[in-house]
C-alpha positions as CSV (number, residue, x, y, z in Angstrom):
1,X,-29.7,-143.0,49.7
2,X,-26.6,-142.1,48.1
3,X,-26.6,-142.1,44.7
4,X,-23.1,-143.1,42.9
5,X,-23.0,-141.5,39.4
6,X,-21.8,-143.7,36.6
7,X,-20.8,-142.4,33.4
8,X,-22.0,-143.8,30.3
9,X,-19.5,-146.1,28.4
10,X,-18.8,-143.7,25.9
11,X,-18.2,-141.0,28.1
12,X,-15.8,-143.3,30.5
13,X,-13.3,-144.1,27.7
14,X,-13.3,-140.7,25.7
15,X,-11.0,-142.0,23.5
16,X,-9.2,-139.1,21.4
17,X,-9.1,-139.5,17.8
18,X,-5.9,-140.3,15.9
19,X,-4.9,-138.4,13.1
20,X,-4.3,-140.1,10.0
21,X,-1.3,-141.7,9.7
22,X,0.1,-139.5,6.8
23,X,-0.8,-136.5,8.5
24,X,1.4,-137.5,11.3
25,X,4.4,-138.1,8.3
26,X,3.9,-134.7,7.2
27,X,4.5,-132.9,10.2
28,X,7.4,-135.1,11.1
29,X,9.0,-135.0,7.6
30,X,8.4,-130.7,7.8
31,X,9.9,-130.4,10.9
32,X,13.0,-132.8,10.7
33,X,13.7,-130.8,6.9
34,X,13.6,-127.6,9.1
35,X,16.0,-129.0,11.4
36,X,18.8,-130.2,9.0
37,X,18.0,-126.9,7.0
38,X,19.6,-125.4,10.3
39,X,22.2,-127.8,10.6
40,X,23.5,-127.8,7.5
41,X,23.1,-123.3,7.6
42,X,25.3,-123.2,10.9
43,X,27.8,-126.0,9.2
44,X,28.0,-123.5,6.4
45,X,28.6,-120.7,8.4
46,X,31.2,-122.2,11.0
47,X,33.2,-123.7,7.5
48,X,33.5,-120.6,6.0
49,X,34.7,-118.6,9.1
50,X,36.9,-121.1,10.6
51,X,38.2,-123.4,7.6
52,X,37.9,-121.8,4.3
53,X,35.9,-119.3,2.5
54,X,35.5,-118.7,-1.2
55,X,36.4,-115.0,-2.8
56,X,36.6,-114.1,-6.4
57,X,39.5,-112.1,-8.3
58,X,37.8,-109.0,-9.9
59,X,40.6,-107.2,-11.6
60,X,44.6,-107.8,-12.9
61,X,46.5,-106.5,-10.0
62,X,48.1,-109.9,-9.3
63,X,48.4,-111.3,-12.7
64,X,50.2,-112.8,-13.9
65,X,49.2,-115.2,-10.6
66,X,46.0,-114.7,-10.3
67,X,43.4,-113.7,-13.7
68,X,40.3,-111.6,-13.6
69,X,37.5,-114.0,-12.5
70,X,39.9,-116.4,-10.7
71,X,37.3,-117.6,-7.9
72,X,39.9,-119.5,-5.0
73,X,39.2,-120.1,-1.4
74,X,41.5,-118.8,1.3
75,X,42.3,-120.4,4.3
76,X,40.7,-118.7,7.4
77,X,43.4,-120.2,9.5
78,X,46.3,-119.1,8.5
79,X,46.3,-115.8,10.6
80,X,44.1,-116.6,13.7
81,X,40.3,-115.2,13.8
82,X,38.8,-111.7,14.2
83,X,35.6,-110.2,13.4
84,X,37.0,-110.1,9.7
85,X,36.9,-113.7,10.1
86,X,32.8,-113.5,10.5
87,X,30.3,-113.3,7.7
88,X,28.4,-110.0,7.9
89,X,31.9,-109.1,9.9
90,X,29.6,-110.2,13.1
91,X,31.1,-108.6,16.5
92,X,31.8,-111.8,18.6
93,X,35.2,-112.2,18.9
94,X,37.1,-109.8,21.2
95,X,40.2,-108.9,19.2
96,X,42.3,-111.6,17.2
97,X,42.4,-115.1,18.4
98,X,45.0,-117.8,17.6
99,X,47.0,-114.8,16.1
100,X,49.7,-115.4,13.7
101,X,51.9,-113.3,11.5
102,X,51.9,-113.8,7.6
103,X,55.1,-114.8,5.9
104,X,56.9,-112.7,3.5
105,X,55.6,-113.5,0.4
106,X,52.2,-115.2,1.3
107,X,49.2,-114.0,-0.7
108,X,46.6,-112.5,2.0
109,X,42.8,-111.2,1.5
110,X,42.3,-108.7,3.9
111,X,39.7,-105.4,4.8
112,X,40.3,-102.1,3.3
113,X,41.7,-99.8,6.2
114,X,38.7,-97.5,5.8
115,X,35.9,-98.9,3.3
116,X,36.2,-102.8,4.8
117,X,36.0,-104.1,1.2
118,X,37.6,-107.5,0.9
119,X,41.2,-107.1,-1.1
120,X,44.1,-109.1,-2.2
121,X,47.7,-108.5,-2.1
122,X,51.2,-110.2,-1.6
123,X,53.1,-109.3,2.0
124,X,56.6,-107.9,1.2
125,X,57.0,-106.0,4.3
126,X,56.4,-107.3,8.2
127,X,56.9,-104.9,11.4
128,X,60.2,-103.0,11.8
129,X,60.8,-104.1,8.4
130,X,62.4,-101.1,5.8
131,X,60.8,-101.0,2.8
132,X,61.7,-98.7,0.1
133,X,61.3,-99.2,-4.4
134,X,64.0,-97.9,-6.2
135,X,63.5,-97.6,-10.3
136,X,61.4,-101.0,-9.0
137,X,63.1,-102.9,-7.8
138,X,62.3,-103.6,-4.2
139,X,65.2,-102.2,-1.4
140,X,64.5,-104.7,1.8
141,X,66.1,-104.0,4.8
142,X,68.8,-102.1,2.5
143,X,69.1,-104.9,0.6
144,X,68.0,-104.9,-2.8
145,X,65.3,-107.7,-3.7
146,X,66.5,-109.8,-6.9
147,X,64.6,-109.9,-9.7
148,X,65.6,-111.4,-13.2
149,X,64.1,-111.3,-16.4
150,X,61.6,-114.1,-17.8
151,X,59.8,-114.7,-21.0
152,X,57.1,-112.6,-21.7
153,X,53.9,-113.4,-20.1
154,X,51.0,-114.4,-22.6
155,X,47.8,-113.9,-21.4
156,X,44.2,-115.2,-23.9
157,X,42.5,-112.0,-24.7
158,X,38.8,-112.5,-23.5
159,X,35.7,-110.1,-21.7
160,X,37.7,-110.8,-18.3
161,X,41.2,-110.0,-20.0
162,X,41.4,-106.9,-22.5
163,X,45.0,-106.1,-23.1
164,X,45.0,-103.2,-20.6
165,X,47.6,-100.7,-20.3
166,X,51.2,-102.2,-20.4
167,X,50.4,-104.9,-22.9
168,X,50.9,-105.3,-26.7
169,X,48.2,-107.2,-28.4
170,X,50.1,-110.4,-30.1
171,X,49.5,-113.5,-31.6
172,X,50.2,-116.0,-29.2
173,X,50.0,-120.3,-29.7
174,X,47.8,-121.4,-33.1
175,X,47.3,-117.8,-33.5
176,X,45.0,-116.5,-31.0
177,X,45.0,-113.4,-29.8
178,X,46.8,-112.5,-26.6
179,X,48.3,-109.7,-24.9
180,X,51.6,-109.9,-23.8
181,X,53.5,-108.1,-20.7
182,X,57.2,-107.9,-19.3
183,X,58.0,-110.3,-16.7
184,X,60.3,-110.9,-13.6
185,X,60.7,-112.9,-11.0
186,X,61.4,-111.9,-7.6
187,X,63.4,-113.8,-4.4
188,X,62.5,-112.4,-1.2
189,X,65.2,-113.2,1.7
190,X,64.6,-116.9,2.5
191,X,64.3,-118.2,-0.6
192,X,60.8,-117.0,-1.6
193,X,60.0,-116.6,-5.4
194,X,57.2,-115.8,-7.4
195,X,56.6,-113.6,-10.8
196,X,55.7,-109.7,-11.6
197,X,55.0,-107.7,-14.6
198,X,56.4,-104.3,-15.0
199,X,55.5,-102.0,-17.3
200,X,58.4,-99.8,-17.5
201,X,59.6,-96.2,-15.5
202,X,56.0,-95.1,-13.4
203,X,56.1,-92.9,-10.6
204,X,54.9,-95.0,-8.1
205,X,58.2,-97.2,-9.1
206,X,60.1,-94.9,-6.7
207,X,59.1,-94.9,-3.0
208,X,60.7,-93.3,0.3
209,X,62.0,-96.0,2.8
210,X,59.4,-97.0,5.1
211,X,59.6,-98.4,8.5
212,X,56.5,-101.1,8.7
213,X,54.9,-100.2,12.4
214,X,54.0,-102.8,15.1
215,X,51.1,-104.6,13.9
216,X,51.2,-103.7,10.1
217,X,52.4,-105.0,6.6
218,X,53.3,-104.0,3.6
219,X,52.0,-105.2,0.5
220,X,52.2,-105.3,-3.1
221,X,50.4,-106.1,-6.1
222,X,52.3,-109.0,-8.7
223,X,51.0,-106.5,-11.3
224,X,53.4,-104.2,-10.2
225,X,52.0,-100.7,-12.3
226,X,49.1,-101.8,-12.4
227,X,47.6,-101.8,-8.5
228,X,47.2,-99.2,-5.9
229,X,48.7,-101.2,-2.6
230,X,51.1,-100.1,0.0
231,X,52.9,-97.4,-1.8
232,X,50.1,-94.9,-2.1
233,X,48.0,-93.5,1.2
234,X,44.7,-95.5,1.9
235,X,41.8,-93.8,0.1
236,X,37.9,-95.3,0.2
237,X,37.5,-97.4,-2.5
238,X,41.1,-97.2,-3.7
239,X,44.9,-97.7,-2.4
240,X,44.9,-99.8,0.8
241,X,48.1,-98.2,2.2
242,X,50.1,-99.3,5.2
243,X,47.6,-102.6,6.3
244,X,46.6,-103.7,9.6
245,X,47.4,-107.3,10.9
246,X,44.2,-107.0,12.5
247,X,42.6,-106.8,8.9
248,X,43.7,-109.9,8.1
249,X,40.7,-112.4,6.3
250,X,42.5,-115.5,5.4
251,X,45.1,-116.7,3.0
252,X,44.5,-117.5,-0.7
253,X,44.9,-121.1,-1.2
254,X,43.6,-122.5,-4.5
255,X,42.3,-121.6,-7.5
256,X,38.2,-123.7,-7.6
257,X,37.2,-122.0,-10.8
258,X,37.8,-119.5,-13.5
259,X,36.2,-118.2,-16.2
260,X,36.5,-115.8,-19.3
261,X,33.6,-113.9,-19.3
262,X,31.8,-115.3,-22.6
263,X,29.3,-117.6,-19.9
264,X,25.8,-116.5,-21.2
265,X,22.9,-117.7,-18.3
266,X,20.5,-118.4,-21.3
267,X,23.4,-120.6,-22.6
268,X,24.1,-123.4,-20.4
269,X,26.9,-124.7,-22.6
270,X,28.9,-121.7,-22.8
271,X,29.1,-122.2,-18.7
272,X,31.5,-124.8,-19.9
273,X,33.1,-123.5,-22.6
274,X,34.3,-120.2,-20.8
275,X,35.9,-122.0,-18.3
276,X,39.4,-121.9,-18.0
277,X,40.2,-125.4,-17.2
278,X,43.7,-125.1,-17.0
279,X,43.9,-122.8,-14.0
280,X,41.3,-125.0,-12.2
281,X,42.8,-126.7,-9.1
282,X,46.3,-124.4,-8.9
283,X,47.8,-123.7,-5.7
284,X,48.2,-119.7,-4.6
């Protein structure tokens, strides 16, 4: 006689036990966090290579422009994309994409020839162009670059802005202190303008004419004695010489905050009172 095993009701349903509802929250809520954590990390990252990306100004060699703290974003752009255009300079992208050639005159960040430290400078120069400084003045193409006198450029004394070399201390509006430099403006071919301080006679205010290779620029610094650009060979940590296109970061495009230096952490109020409100929202 065959016997047909049966299970015991409890056995036959073996029901598995829920967890509690709010456990079931919890693990949800954790892992959908996670996962906009990682969404809004790779937004982040494809903003800042492909749109814009934020840099800061840490010294005067583009005043009177651009101050000492100046924090802007640049436009990643403008020039096409490269490795430079990567955080961590990340090795993804064969060469330069979407390439395009700066204008004369354009404000570019680029990568040091040698150390790959991020710097800032104004094109004057592009490929096959003959660049040469005479007694400062910029010789273009044999033609001399016009440049006209302005009004003395007035600058608030602060942490961020000592009156460095080139300045006279002075008492500028209501008698604060400022320091105060010689300024020009310059108009490249095409209408171009912008301004430069000039301290007087340096040496590097005479330079050789230059033809600008394929695939290069030449730039300057708005601070004219005062920044170690195109003129002088490329040294680590110093003058960026003769610049690669393929260097090329982004161009400067506004101005998103600036500050003097007197911010304290400790302080929260000073973090508003050190800002230089002014220059806040300025095009480059």
């Amino acid at each position: 006689m065959n016997v047909k095993s049966q299970s015991s009701p409890a056995a036959a349903a073996s029901p598995e036990i829920a967890p509690p509802q709010d456990e079931v929250v919890k693990k949800e809520s954790l892992g959908s966090f996670l996962w906009f954590l990682a969404k809004l990390l790779i937004a982040v990252l494809l903003f800042r290579s492909l749109v814009f990306a934020p840099f800061s100004i840490p010294s005067e060699s583009m005043l009177p422009r651009l101050w000492n703290d100046d924090y802007l974003l640049a436009a990643k752009w403008s020039y096409g994309y490269s490795n430079n255009s990567l955080p961590f300079n990340a090795p993804l992208i064969p060469g330069r994409i979407f390439a395009s050639q700066p204008e004369r005159g354009d404000v570019v960040i680029f990568k040091h020839p040698i150390d790959r430290t991020d710097y800032i400078k104004r094109v004057i120069g592009l490929p096959g162009d003959s660049v040469a400084l005479v007694d400062g003045q910029i010789l273009l193409n044999g033609e001399l670059v016009p440049r006209e006198a302005l009004p003395d450029f007035d600058i608030p004394m602060s942490l961020n802005t000592p009156c460095a070399w080139g300045g006279d201390e002075a008492d500028g509006a209501g008698g604060a202190a400022v320091c105060r430099y010689k300024r020009f403006r310059e108009t490249l071919p095409g209408g171009r303008s912008y301004d430069v301080l000039d301290f007087g006679n340096v040496p590097a205010d005479s330079y050789p004419p230059k033809i600008i290779p394929e695939g290069h620029l030449f730039v300057l610094g708005d601070n004219r004695d005062n920044s170690r650009d195109s003129r002088f060979e490329a040294r680590r940590g110093d003058a960026v010489g003769i610049v690669p296109q393929e260097n090329l970061v982004g161009e400067a495009s506004i101005i998103i905050w600036s500050t003097d230096g007197s911010a304290e952490w400790v302080k929260p109020w000073t973090w508003f009172s050190a800002a230089r409100w002014g220059r806040i929202g300025r095009t480059i």
